[in-house]
Each structure stands twice: as structure tokens, then as C-alpha cells.
N, C-alpha and C positions, 0 to 999 in steps of 0.2 A: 029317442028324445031324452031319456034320463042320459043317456050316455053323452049329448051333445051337451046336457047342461052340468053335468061333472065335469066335461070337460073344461070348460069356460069357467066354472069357480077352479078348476086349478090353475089356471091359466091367471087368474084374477089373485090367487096366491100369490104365487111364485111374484108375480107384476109387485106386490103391494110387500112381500118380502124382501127384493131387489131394492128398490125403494128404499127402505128402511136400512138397507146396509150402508147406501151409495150417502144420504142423510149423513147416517153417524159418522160416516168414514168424514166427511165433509166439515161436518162442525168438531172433531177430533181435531181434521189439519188448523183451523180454526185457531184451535184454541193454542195447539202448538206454536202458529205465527205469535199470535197477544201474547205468549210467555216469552219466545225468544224477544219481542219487543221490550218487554219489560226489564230483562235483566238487565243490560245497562244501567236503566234508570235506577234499581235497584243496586247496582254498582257503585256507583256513581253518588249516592246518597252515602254509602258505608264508607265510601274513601273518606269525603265530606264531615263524617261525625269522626272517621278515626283523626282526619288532622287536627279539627278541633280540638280534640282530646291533648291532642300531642303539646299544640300551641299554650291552652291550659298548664301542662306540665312543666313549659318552659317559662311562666309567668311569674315563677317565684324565684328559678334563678336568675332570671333579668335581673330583678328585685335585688336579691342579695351582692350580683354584680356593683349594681349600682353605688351599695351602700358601702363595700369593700373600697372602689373607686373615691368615694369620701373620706372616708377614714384614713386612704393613703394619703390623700390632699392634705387635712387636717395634721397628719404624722409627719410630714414634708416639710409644712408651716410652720408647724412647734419647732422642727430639728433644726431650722435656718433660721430660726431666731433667738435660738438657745447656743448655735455658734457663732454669731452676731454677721452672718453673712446678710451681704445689704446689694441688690439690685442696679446693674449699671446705669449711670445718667441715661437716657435718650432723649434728645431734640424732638420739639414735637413738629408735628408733620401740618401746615397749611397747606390743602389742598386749591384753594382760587389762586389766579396769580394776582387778581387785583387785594393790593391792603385794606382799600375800603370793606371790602368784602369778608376780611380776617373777623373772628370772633376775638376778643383780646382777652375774654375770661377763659379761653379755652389756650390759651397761652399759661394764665397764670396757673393753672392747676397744672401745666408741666412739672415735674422735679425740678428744685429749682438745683444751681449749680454748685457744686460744692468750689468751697474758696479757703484759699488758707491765708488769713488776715496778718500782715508785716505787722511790726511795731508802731502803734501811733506818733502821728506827726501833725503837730500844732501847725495849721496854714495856715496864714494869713492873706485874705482877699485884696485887701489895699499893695502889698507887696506884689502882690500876683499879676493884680491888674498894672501897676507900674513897669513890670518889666514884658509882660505878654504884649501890652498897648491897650487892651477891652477889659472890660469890669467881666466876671468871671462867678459865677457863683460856684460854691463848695461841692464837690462831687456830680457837676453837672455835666452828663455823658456828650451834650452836644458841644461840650469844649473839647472833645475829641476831633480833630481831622480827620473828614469822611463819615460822620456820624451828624444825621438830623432826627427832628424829633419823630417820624416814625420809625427810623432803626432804634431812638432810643427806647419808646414803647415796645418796639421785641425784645430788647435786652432785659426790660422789666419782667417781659412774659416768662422769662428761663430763668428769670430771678437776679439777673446781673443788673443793679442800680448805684452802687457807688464807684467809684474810680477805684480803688482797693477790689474790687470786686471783678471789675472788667480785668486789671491786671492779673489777676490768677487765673483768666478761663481761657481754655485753649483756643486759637487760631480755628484748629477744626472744627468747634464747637461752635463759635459764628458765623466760618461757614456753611455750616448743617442750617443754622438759624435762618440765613440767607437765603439760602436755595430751596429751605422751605415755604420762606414767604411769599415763593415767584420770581417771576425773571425781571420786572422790575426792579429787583433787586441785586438778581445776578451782575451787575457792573460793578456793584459793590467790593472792595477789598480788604478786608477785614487784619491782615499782615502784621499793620504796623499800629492795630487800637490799643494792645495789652501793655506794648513799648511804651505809648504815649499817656496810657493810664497810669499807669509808675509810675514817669517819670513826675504827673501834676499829684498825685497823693504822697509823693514824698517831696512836693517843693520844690523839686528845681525846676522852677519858671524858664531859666536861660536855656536850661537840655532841653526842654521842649519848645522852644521859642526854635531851635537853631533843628529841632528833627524835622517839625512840621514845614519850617520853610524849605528843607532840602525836599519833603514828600512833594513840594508844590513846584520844584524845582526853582526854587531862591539858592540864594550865597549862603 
């Protein structure tokens, strides 16, 4: 009897010794799984604070990029107008093709055209209107051939308002104006306006009487 119940408490050892290995070995792999889980995420946080880090670093030279990029601006600015370098004309651009739709202030802030002004010439309207056939007022663009009053409103926009004025500007220059302001306009021919503005700011009624009717195909 002693002998059967030694036996059974060893038995009862060893049982509750096994046990206790099989346990630990179990919540060891355990915990081995939850750390390999972990290290990425642990990874992954230290990539995260190191870019951080980095992009901070690079906040001040943006910074001073920027302010470099100013100062070349400002240094560009001073030096082209300290050797009196001055910006080519550009036409400005109507985008609708209907005129009603044109903004005409956004005309006038174009550049306006540079003109190199002849020698003054005293006109006289009564003399003018005598040999043209129609009363005529002084510098008025619509006594141009081919010019009505809303081409003369673009001409305003580019700055071109006197007959003197229309005579200095180039051909190309109205037809940049023209084809900016739509195709309405494109039928337009602009050739023979700078010809026929000379000829009335400098008075001869007759050379313009005798161009315009060949434009029209007269004698």
C-alpha cells in the first residue's frame, strides 16, 4: 500500500512537472510571436520620426532658397533699369471671339504703342471736307478705309488714337490686334490703314481721295 501510493504521487509529479514545462515552453513561443509582431510596427514608427527629422532639416534651406531666388529677382530688376533695357510691345490677347464680350479696360492696360510723331501739320477740316466730299473730323480713325467704330475702339486699347499714331504702327501690330479680337474680325485687312493715316495727318486730301478709291476699286 505505501508502495502503490509513492507510486501515484510520483506519477502525479512528474504529470504536474511536464505540465509546467509544456506551459512555459508555450507562453515563451507566445511571446516570441507578439515581439516578431511588433517590430515592424516599431520600425516603421523610427523610419516615420527619422523623415520627420530630415524634412525639418530641410525647412530652412527651402527658406533661404527662396529668399536667394528674390534677391536675384530684385538684382535683375535694378540691372535692366539701370541699363535702360525696356520690354517688347505685346498685343494683347481677346480670348471671346464676340467684341461684345471684349473687356475694353483690359485693352487699355495693354502697352500702349510706341509712335515716332512727324512734324506737325496744321489741317484744316473745311479744306478736307471740300476735296474728300464728307465733313471729316481731325484724327478720326473711322475716316480710315476699313476702319469702324469698333476697330477703332481696339486701336484705342493698344493706344493707337490719332492718325499720326495709326501711321507709325506696324501692319503686324493690327494684325496681332485683329486676330486677337476673333474671327469676326479676321476679314479685316489692315495693309493699307498706316498708308492712309499719313497720307490725312499730313493733308493731302487728294492722295487719299485717289488711294482709297483704288482700295474700293474706283479710277
Amino acid at each position: 500500500m505505501p508502495y502503490t501510493l509513492a507510486k501515484f504521487f510520483l506519477w502525479g509529479l512528474l504529470m504536474a512537472l511536464a505540465g509546467g514545462i509544456v506551459g512555459w515552453l508555450l507562453r515563451s513561443l507566445k511571446a516570441r510571436t507578439d515581439l516578431a509582431r511588433l517590430r515592424p510596427a516599431a520600425s516603421d514608427q523610427s523610419e516615420v520620426d527619422r523623415l520627420r527629422g530630415e524634412l525639418s532639416d530641410l525647412e530652412p534651406v527651402v527658406a533661404e532658397r527662396d529668399r536667394l531666388r528674390m534677391e536675384l529677382a530684385d538684382v535683375r530688376g535694378s540691372s535692366a533699369g539701370a541699363l535702360g533695357f525696356s520690354s517688347t510691345v505685346e498685343t494683347p490677347i481677346i480670348p471671346p471671339d464676340d467684341l461684345d464680350r471684349v473687356e475694353m479696360d483690359d485693352l487699355a492696360d495693354a502697352a500702349p504703342v510706341e509712335t515716332t510723331a512727324p512734324a506737325a501739320v496744321e489741317l484744316d477740316p473745311d479744306a478736307a471736307a471740300a476735296i474728300i466730299g464728307k465733313k471729316i473730323a481731325i484724327d478720326d480713325l473711322t475716316a480710315i478705309e476699313g476702319i469702324g467704330p469698333k476697330i477703332a475702339e481696339l486701336c484705342s486699347g493698344i493706344g493707337v488714337t490719332t492718325w499720326t499714331q495709326l501711321a507709325a504702327t506696324d501692319v503686324d501690330t493690327l494684325q496681332s490686334m485683329l486676330d486677337a479680337a476673333g474671327s469676326r474680325f479676321q476679314m479685316h485687312k489692315p495693309a493699307s490703314w498706316p498708308q492712309q493715316a499719313g497720307l490725312l495727318a499730313s493733308g493731302q486730301w487728294a492722295e487719299f481721295v485717289a488711294l482709297t478709291k483704288s482700295l474700293a476699286g474706283g479710277t
